[in-house]
C-alpha positions in Angstrom: 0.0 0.0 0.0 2.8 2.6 0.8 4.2 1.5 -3.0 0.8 2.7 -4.2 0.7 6.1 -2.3 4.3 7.0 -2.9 3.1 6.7 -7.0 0.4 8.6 -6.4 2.5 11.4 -4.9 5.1 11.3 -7.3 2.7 11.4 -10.0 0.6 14.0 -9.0 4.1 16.1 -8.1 5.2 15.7 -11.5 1.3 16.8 -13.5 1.8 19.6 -10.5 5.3 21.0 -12.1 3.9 20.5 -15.5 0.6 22.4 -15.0 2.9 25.1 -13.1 4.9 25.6 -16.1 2.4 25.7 -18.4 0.9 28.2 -16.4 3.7 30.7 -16.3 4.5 30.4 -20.0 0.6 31.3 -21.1 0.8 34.4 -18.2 4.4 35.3 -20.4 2.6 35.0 -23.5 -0.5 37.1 -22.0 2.0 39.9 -20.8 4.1 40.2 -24.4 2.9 42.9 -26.8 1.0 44.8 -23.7 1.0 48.0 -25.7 -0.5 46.5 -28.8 -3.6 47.8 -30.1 -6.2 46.2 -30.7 -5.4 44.3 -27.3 -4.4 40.2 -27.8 -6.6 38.3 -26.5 -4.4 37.0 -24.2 -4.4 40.4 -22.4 -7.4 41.1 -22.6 -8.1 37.8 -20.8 -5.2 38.7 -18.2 -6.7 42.0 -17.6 -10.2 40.7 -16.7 -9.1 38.3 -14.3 -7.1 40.9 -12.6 -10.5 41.6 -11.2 -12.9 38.7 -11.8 -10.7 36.9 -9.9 -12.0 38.4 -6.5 -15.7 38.0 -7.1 -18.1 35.0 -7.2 -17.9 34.5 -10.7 -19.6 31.9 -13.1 -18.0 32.5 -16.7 -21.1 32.2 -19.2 -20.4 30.3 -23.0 -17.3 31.7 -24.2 -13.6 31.3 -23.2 -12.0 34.2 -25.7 -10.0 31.4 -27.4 -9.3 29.2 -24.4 -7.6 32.1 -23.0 -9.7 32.0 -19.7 -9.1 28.6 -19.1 -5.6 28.6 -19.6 -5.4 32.1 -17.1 -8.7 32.1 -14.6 -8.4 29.3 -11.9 -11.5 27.3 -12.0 -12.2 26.0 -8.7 -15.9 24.7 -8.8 -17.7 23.2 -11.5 -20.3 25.7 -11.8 -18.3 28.7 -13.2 -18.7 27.2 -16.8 -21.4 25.1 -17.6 -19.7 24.9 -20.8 -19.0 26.6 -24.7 -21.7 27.5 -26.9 -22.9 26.0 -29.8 -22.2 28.2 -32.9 -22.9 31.5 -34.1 -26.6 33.0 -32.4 -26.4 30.7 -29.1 -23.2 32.8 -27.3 -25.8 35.1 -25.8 -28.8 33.3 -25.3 -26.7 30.7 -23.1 -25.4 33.0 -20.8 -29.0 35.2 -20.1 -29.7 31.8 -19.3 -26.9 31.0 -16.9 -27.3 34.6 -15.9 -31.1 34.0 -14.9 -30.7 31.1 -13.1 -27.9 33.1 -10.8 -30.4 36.0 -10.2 -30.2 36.9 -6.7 -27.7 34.6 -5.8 -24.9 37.6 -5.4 -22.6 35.7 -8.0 -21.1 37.4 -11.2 -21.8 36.5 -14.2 -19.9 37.0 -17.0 -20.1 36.6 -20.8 -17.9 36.9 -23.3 -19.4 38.2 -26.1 -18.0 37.5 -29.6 -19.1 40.6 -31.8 -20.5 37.8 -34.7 -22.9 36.3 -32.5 -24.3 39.3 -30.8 -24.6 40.6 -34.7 -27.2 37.8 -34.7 -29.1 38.2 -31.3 -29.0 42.3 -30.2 -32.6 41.9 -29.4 -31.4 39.8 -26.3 -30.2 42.6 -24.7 -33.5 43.9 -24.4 -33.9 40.9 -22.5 -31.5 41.3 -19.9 -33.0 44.6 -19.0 -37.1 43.7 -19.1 -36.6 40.7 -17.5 -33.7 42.4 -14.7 -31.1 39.5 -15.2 -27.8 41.1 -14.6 -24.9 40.0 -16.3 -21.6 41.3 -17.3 -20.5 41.3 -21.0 -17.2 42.1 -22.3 -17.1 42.3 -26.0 -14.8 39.8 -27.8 -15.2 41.8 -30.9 -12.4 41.4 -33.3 -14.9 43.4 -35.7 -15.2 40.0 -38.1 -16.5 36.7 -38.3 -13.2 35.6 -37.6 -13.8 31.7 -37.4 -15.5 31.3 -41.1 -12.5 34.3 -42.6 -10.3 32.2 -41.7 -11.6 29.4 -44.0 -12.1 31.6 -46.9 -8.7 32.9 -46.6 -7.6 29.1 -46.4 -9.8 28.1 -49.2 -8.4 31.5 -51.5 -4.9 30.0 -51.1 -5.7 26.9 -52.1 -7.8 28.2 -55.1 -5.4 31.0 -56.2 -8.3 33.6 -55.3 -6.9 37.1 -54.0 -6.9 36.8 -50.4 -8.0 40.1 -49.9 -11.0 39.6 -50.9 -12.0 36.7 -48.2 -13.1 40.0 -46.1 -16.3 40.1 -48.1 -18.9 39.7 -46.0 -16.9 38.2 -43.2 -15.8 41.3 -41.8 -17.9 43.6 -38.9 -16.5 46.9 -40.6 -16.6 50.1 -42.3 -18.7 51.2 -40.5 -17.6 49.2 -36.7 -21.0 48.8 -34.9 -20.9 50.7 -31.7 -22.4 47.9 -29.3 -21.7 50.1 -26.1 -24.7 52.5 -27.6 -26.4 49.6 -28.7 -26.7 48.2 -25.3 -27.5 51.8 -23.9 -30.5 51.8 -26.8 -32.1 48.9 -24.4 -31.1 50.4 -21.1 -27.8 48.5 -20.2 -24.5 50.4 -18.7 -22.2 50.4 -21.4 -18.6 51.8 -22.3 -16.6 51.6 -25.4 -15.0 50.7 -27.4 -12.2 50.0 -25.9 -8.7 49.2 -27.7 -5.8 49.9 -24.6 -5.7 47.2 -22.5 -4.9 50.1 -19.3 -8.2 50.9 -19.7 -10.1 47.6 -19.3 -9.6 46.7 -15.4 -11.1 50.0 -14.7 -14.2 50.1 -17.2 -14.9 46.4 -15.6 -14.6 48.0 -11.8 -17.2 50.4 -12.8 -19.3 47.9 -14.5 -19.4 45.7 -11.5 -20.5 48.3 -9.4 -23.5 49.5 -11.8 -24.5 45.4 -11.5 -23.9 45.6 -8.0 -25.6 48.4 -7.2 -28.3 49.3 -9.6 -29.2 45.4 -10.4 -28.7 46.2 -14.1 -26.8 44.4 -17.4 -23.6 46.0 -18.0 -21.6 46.0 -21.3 -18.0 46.6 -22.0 -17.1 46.2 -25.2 -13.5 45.9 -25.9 -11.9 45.2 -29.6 -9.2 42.4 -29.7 -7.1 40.7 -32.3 -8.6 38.1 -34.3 -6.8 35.5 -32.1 
């Protein structure tokens, strides 16, 4: 039996190292390029759990790009009930996540890919008539990022000019402004948002809007593609 234990330690020490140096190399990666604008999504990741990290907080359907779970420690199986399911669902999971938190004094957070909101704005009028609050930080790389990538792919292969996978891929020319979007249904919003210095802050006083006024608050903050 002590053969058995003395495995067990040693192999959990050793997944313990590994997941430690893992760990520092993604934080590394999250703090190169800090000036860069639009933000990394890395950083921008970083920079919210800088303060997410000392509320309750249940992350809603979207990871930006597994950054979260490769930065936020996950302690409890409830702060992610899990991805979402394609474009159009990112926002209708989390009001739902959101609204089955309601009054419990946790945080709920959602981050909102640009794309899928483009499909489901009329959820934010949800949020408000219904009084679910819920943070949203906009992943909004100002494109459809997932499917440009294909086309841009696909014009390689083809010998198409690649510049041209942008056509109707990209969120552009004019940018939507989804901070005055969610104002237009009653939400706290500010942005958009390209310095990373400026994100810990706008989420401070988003949290205290939610916490204090019981309302949906929007940040919307533009990012890499990746």
């Amino acid at each position: 039996m002590k053969g058995k234990d003395s495995f067990i330690r040693e192999r959990s020490e050793r997944h313990r190292v590994t997941h430690e140096e893992l760990r520092a190399g993604w934080f590394r990666e999250a703090r190169e390029n800090r000036d860069a604008k639009p933000m990394s999504t890395a950083r921008l990741a970083h920079e919210m759990w800088q303060v997410i990290k000392d509320e309750d907080w249940v992350l809603t359907a979207n990871t930006l790009n597994q950054w979260a779970r490769r930065l936020w420690s996950f302690t409890r199986p409830d702060q992610h009930p899990g991805d979402a399911l394609g474009t159009g669902t990112n926002l209708g999971i989390s009001l739902g996540v959101a609204l089955a938190h309601r009054g419990s004094g946790k945080l709920v957070v959602d981050i909102q890919p640009d794309g899928d909101l483009m499909f489901d704005p009329g959820g934010l009028w949800t949020a408000t008539h219904e009084n679910i609050p819920l943070l949203v930080v906009m992943y909004n790389n100002r494109g459809y990022y997932n499917d440009w990538a294909h086309q841009i792919r696909f014009a390689k292969q083809r010998g198409n000019p690649v510049e041209r996978a942008a056509i109707g891929m990209e969120i552009d020319h004019p940018p939507p402004d989804f901070a005055k979007l969610a104002q237009s249904f009653g939400w706290y919003a500010e942005g958009p948002i390209e310095n990373a210095n400026e994100v810990g802050p706008a989420l401070r006083r988003a949290i205290q809007v939610i916490r204090e006024q019981g309302k949906p608050a929007l940040i919307d903050t533009v990012t890499q593609f990746r």
